[in-house]
C-alpha positions in Angstrom: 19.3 124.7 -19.3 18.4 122.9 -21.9 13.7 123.1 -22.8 13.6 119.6 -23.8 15.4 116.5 -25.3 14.3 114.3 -28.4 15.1 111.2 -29.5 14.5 109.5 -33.1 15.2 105.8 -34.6 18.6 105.2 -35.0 20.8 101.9 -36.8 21.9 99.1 -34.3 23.4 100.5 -31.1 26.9 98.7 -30.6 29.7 99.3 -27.8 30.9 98.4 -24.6 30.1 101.2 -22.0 30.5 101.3 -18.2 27.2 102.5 -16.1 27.9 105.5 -13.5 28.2 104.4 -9.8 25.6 103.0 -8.2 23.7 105.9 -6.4 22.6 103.4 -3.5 26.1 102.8 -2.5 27.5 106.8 -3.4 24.6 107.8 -0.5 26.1 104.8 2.1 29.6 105.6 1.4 29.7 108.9 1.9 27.5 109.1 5.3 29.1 105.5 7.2 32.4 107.5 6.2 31.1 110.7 7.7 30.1 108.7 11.0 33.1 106.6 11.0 37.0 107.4 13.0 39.5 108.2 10.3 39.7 108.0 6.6 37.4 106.4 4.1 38.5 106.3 0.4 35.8 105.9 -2.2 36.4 104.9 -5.8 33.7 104.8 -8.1 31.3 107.3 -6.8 28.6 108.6 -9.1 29.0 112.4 -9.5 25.1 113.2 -9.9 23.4 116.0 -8.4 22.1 113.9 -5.6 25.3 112.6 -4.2 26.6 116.1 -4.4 24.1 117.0 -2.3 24.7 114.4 0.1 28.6 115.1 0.2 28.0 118.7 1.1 25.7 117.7 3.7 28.4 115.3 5.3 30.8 118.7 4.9 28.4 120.7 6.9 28.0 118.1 9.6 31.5 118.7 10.0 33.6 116.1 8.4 36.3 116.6 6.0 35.3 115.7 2.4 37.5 116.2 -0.6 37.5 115.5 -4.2 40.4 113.8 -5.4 39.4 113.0 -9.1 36.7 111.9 -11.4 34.6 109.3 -8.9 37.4 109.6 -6.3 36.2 110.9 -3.0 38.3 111.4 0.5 35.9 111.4 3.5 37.8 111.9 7.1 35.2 111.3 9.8 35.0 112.4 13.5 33.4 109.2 14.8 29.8 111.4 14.7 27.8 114.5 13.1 28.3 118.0 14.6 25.3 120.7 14.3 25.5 122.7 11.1 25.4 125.8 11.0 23.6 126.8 7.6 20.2 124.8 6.6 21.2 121.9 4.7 19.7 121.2 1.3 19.2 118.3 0.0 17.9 118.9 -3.9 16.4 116.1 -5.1 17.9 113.1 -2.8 15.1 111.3 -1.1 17.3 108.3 -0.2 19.9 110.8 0.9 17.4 112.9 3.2 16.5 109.9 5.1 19.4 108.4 5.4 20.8 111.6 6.6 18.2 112.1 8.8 18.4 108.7 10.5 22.4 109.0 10.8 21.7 112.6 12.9 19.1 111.6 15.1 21.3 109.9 17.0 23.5 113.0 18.0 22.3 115.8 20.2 22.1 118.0 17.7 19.2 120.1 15.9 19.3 120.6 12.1 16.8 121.9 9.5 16.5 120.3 6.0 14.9 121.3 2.9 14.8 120.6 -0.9 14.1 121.2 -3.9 10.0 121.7 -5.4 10.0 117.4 -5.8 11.6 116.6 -2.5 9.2 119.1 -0.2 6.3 117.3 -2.0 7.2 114.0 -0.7 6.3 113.1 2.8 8.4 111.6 5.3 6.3 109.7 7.6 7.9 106.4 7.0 11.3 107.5 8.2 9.8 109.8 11.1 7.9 107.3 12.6 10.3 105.0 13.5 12.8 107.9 14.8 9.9 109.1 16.7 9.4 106.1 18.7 13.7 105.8 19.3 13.3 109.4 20.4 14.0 112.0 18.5 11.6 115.0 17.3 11.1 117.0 14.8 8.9 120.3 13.4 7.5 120.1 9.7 4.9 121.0 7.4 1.7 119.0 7.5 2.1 115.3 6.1 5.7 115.2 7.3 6.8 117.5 4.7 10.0 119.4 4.2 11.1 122.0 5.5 11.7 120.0 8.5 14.0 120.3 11.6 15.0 117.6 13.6 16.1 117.2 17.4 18.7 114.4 18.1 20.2 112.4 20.7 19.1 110.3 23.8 17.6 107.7 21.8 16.7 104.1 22.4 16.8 100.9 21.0 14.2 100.2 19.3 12.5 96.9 17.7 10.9 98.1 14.1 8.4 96.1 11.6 8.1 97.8 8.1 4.5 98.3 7.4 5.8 97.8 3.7 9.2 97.1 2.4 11.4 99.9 2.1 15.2 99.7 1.9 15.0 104.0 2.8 13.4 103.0 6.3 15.3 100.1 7.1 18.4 102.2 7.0 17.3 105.2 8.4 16.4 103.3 11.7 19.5 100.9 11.5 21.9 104.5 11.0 20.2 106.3 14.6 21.0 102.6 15.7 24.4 103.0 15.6 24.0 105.9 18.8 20.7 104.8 20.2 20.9 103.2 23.6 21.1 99.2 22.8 20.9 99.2 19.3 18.1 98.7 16.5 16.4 96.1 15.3 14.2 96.1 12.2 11.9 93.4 10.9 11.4 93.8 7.5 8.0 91.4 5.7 10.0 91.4 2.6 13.8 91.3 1.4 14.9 95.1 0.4 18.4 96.3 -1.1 21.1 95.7 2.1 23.9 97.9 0.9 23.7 99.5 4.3 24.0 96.5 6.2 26.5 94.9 3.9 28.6 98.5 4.0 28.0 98.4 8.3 30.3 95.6 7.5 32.5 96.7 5.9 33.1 99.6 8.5 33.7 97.1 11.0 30.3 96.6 12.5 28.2 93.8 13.7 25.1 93.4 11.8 23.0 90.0 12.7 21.0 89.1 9.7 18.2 86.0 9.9 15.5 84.7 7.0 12.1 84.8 8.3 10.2 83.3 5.4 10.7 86.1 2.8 11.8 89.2 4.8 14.3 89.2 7.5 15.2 90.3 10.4 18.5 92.9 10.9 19.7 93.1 14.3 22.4 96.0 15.3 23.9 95.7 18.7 24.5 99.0 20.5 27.9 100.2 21.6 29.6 100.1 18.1 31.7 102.6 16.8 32.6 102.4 12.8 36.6 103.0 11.6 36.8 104.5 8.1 37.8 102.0 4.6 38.3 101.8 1.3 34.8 101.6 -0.6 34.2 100.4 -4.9 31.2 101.8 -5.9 30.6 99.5 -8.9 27.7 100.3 -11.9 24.1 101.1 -10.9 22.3 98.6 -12.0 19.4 101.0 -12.2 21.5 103.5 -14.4 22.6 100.1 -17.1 19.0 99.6 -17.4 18.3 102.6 -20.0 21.4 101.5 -22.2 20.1 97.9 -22.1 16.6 97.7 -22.9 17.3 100.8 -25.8 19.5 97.7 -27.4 16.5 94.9 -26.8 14.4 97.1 -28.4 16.6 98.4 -31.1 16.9 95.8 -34.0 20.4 94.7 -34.9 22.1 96.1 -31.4 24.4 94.8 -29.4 25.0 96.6 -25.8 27.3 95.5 -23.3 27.4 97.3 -19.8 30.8 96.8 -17.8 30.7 96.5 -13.9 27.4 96.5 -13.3 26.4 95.7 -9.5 24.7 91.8 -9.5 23.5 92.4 -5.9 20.8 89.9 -5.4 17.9 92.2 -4.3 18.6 94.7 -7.5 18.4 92.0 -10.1 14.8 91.8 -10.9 14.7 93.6 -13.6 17.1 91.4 -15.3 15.2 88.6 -14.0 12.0 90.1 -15.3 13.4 91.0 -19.1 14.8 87.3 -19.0 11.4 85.9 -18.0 10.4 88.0 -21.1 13.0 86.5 -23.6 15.2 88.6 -23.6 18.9 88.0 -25.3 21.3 88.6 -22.2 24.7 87.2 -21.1 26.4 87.8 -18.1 30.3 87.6 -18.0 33.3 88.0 -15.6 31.6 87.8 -13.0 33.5 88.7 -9.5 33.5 89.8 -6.1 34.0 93.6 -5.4 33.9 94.8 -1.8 31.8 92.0 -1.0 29.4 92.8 -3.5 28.7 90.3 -6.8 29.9 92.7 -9.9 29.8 91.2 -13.8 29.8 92.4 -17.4 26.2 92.5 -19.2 25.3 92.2 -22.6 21.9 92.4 -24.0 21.4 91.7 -27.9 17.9 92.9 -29.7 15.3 90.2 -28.8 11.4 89.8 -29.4 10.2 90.1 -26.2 6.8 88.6 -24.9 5.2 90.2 -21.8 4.3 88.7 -18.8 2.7 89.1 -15.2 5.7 90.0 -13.1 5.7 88.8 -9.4 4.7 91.4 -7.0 7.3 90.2 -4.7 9.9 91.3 -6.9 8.9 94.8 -6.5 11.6 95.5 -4.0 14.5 94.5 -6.1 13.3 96.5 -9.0 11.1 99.9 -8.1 13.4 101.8 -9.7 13.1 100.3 -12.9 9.4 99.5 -13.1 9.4 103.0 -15.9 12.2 101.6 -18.6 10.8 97.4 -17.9 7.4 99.5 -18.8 9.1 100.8 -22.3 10.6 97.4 -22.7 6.9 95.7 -22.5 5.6 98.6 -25.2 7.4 96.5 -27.4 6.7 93.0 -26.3 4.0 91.1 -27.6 1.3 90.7 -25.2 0.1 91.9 -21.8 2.8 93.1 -19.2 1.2 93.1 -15.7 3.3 95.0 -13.0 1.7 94.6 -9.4 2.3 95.8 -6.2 4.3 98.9 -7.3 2.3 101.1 -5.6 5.4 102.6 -4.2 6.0 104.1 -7.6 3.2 107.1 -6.9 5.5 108.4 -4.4 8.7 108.3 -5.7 10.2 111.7 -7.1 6.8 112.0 -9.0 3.6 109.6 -9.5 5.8 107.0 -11.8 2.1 105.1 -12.3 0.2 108.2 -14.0 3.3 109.8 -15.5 4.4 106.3 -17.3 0.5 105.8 -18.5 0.2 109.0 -19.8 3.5 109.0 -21.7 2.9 105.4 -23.2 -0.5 106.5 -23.8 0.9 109.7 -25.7 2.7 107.1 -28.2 0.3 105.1 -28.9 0.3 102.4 -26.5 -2.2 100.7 -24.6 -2.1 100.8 -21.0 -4.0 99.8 -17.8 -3.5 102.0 -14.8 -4.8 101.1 -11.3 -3.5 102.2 -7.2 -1.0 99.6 -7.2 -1.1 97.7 -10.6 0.5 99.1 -14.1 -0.6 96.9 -17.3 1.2 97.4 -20.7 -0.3 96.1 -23.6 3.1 95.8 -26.0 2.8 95.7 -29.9 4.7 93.4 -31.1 7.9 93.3 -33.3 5.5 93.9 -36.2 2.9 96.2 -34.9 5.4 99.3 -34.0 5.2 101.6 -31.3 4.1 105.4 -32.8 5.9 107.5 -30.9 5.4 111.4 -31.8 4.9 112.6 -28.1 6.2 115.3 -25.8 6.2 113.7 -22.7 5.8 115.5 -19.6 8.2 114.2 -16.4 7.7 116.3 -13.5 11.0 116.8 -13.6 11.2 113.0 -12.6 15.2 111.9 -14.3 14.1 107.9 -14.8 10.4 109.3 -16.8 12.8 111.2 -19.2 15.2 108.6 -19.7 12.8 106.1 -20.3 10.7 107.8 -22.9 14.0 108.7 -24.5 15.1 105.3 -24.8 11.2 104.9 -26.5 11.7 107.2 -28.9 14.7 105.6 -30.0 12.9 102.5 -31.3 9.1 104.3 -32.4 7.9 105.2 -35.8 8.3 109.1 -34.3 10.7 110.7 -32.7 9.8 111.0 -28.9 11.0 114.4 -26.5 10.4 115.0 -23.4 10.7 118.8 -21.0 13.0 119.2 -18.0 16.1 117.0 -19.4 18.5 118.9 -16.8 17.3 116.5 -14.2 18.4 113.5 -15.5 21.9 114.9 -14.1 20.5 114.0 -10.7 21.8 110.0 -11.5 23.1 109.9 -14.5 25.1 113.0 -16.2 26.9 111.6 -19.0 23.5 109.4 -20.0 23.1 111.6 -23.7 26.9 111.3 -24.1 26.8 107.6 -23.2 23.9 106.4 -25.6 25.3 108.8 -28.2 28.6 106.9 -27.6 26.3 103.4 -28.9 24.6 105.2 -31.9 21.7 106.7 -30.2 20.1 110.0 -32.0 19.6 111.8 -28.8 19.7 115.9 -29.3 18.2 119.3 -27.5 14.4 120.1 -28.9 12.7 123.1 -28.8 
């Protein structure tokens, strides 16, 4: 593996590029096919290490998953999980290990899950909580903490309120829904990413959803039983954002990012860098799978930062790091707030993005729930000349990678080989646009 990646200024990055599948969608597809009767087809599906992980776990709980091609997958489902035999390991895939977990509760069925050293750090509370009061149980390490095994079947409906927004939970509890007696209902205070519930649909479900001021409430009667479909994974929005922002910050470039998933709740970061002034145009715009897909361009701009709305948190978490790169060269204050969700993502995304900008020569403001970047301006430079440390975390080395290809100094950062866990081909891809990325010592 590779000790570390570095990146240096480069000319204008120019090209057209397509973004990997959108891992939110890979995780769905491959566990409603799992649980659905028959065959599901999947085009599209991003080939990171996390969605690997998730397809071999939907092998061991017994259904047939093949293959076929680059991002061409064949799930055939048995209308349920069976028990596996072997432990099943999940690497780095939070969103998959809840999911999963929600999805087996509902069967009687006992199965032990682990990770890698970043997933057994990460408590799973959230998700036990609810499938605790539905019925199911579990044994763990302290702080809900994996390795865990979990006893399904014989649960009950359940009526959920999110103590904060989280698309993970949500799911979780709506997937044991789909074999808990009468259902699942989940209240959720703010709007989250609803692939599940829009992919329920398309499984041939019925999924009731109703506004209540700016969450909602998702209703899933009991009794249903999902038949298996044809899925389009399209971009990850999350995954488009590195090539994007490296061309608002690169003078002269011109980036444009095909296919890329419009999904309401997972456009805030676009919303964000357009609040900020940023150059961006979005093109053929269309309907795949019943979810709003388009082309993206983004064109350098001089951006100006600004105090982003907490409640856009939920259709952005993921991309709170590279928005925090983007405002490093904005003029002015960026304030992020209510992103305390960030600490307990694959690592603490709050300390490790304040050290690293720090590291460069950036001013920033760090707090429990609030980030603050102060940018430097088109004519003030960002220094660069850091070896950022990630924690193994993929989106910290991606984004100080895309840094480093606008500072004064080249920019590296240690533990590059995770970055396969969501996007493999990202050096291959930038270096496709003109990026200097290469392997450091």
């Amino acid at each position: 593996m590779t000790a570390g990646l570095s990146a240096r200024r480069s000319g204008p990055l120019k090209g057209v590029v397509r973004a990997p599948g959108d891992k939110s969608v890979s995780h769905r597809a491959l566990i409603l096919g799992a649980l659905a009767d028959g065959v599901t087809e999947i085009e599209g599906l991003l080939e990171g290490d996390d969605v690997k992980r998730t397809a071999a776990a939907m092998a061991a709980f017994g259904a047939d998953v093949q293959r076929l091609g680059h991002g061409r997958w064949r799930v055939e489902g048995r209308g349920g999980f069976s028990e596996p035999a072997e432990v099943v390991d999940c690497g780095n895939a939070g969103t998959g290990v809840r999911l999963i977990m929600g999805a087996a509760a509902g069967f009687d069925l006992c199965a032990t899950f682990t990770g890698d050293a970043s997933l057994r750090g990460r408590p799973m509370n959230r998700v036990l909580k609810p499938l605790g009061q539905m019925g199911a149980t579990w044994l763990c390490r302290q702080n809900g903490r994996l390795p865990l095994t979990l006893k399904g079947g014989g649960l009950k409906r359940t009526s959920y309120r999110l103590p904060e927004p989280s698309a993970q939970v949500k799911s979780a509890v709506l997937l044991a829904g789909l074999h808990a007696d009468g259902g699942a209902e989940v209240i959720e205070p703010e709007a989250t990413r609803d692939h599940t519930e829009r992919m329920l649909r398309g499984f041939g479900a019925e999924v009731l959803v109703s506004e209540e001021g700016a969450g909602r409430r998702i209703v899933l009667p009991g009794g249903q039983k999902l038949r298996g479909t044809r899925v389009h994974v399209p971009g990850d929005p999350s995954s488009a954002a590195f090539p994007l922002v490296a061309a608002l910050i690169t003078p002269g470039s011109a980036v444009t990012v095909e296919g890329l998933l419009l999904n309401p709740l997972r456009i805030g970061l676009l919303d964000t860098l357009g609040d900020m002034g940023a150059d961006l145009s979005v093109t053929n715009v269309r309907d795949e799978g019943g979810e709003t897909v388009a082309d993206v361009t983004a064109r350098y701009s001089e951006l100006t930062g600004v105090e982003v709305p907490p409640e856009r948190a939920p259709s952005m978490i993921d991309e709170y790091p590279i928005l925090a790169v983007a405002a490093a060269f904005a003029t002015g204050r960026t304030v992020m707030r209510g992103v305390g969700e960030m600490r307990v993502k694959e690592s603490d995304r709050i300390a490790l993005m304040a050290a690293g900008l720090g590291a460069c020569g950036v001013e920033v403001e760090e707090e429990p729930e609030t980030l603050t970047v102060v940018g430097r301006g088109p004519k003030g430079g960002v220094r660069g000349g850091a070896r950022v440390t990630t924690h193994g975390d993929h989106r910290i080395a991606m984004s100080h990678l895309v840094l480093g290809l606008a500072a004064e100094q080249p920019v590296s950062v240690d533990e590059p080989g995770m970055i396969a866990t969501s996007f493999p081909g990202f050096v291959g891809l930038m270096a496709g646009l003109g990026a200097e990325i290469e392997e450091a010592a």
